[in-house]
N, C-alpha and C positions, 0 to 999 in steps of 0.2 A: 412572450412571457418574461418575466423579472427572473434575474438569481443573483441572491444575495450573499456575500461571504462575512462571517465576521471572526475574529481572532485577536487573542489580548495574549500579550506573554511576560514572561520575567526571565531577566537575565540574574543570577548569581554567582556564590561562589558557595561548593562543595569540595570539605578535605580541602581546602586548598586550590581546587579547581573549579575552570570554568563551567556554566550550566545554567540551560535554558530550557523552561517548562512552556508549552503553550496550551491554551485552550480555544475552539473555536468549536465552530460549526454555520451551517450551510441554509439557504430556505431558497429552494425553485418552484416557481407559480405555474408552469407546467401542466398537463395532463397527464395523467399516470394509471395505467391498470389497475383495477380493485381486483386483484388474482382472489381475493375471500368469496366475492361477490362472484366473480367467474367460477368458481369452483360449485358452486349454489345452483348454477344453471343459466345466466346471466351474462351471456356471451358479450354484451357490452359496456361491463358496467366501467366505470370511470371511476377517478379522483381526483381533484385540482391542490397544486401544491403540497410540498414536500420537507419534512426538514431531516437536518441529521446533527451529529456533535463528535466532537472528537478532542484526542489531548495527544501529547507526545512529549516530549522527555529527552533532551541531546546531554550527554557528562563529560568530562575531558577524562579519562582516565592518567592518561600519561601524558605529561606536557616535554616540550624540549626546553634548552636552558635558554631561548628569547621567548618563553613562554605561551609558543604557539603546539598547539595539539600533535601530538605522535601519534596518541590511541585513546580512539573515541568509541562509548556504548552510546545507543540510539533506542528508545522504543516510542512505539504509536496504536492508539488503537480509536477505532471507531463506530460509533452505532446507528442504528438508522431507527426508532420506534413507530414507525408505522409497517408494524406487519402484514399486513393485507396487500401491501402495493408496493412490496420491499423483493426484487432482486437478490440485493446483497444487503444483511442484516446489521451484520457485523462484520471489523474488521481488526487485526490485529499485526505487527510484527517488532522484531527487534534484531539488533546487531551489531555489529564492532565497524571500524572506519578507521585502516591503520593509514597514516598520512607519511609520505615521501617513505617507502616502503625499500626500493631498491636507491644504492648508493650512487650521488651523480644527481637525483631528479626527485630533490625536493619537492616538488608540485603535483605529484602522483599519488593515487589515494585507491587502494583495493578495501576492497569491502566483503562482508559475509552474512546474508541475515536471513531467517525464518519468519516466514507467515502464513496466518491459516485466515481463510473468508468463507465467514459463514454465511449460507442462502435462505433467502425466507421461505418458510414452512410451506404457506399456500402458495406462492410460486412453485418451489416444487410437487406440490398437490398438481398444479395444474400442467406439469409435463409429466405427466405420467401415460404411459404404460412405461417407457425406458427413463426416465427422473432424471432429475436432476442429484446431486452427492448432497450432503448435506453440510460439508464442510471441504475443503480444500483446502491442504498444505502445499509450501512452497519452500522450498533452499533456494538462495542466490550469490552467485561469485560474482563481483564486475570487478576490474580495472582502469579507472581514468587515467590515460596518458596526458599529459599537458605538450603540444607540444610545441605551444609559441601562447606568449601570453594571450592571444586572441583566441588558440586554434587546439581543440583537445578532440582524443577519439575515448571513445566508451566502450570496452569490451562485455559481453553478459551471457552467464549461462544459469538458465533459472531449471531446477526439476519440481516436475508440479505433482504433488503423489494424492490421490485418488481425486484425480481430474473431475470437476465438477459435469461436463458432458462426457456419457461414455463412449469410448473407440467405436469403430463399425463391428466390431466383432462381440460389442456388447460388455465387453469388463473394462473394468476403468484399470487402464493400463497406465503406469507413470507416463510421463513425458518431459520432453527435452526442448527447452526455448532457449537459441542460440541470439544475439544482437549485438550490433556493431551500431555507436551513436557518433552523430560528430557534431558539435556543438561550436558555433561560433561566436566571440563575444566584441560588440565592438559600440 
């Protein structure tokens, strides 16, 4: 199967700061559950290819005086319109991006942001008796340490609050996503 990405963006200036909008979105030729059609009685119905769309939004808030970013807002959000064969519908988040945060290590970047993803309707029709949420929120901390121009770690702790799959116990309990990335550039 094909998957195509496309994406246009613009760089500006806002207030006096930098700022970049993008718009894109996505088409895979794939096969895909018709969960509307499953729901019907149609235990195998299908769909071929898929599109979605999305935009997002970087601002400088706060620049330093060689005019690189201290504190940065972020948001994204995205759609999927084919509901019958849609997982995840929509999605959304947003959040700050404070750069060289502790003193000494310019190159380090903590971050803070919320997002919620919404799941498609007959998807969750079709795991029912226990369902699927209908929405999902998330908090997230990370820390990027740099800590050789090639060589950075990723610290993350995300809480996910009324988790799209319930616990064994049957209520959708918060939860806790701990990770550690290491990312090499060369």
């Amino acid at each position: 199967s094909v998957a195509v990405f496309y994406e246009g963006g613009l760089n500006y200036t806002l207030c006096g700061r930098s700022a970049t909008v993008r718009l894109g979105g996505t088409y895979h030729g794939g096969d895909y559950d018709d969960y509307g059609a499953i729901n019907s009685g149609n235990p195998d119905a299908g769909d071929r290819g898929s599109f979605s769309f999305y935009a997002g939004h970087d601002c400088t808030l706060i620049s330093r005086q060689d005019d690189t970013p201290a504190l940065a807002l972020f948001w994204r959000g995205g759609l999927k319109p084919e509901p019958g064969q849609c997982l995840v519908t929509g999605y959304t988040d947003a959040g700050l991006n404070w750069f060289g945060p502790l003193p000494g290590r310019p190159a380090d970047t903590t971050g803070i942001a919320v997002g919620c993803t919404g799941f498609g309707q007959e998807f969750r029709k079709s795991t029912q008796p226990n369902g699927v949420a209908a929405c999902e929120a998330t908090v997230e901390v990370a820390y990027k340490a740099q800590i050789t121009r090639w060589f950075s770690l990723q610290t993350d702790v995300q809480l996910l609050f009324n988790p799209a799959v319930s616990a064994p116990s049957g209520s959708r309990e918060t939860a806790t996503v701990v990770g550690l990335r290491a990312h090499l550039s060369f």
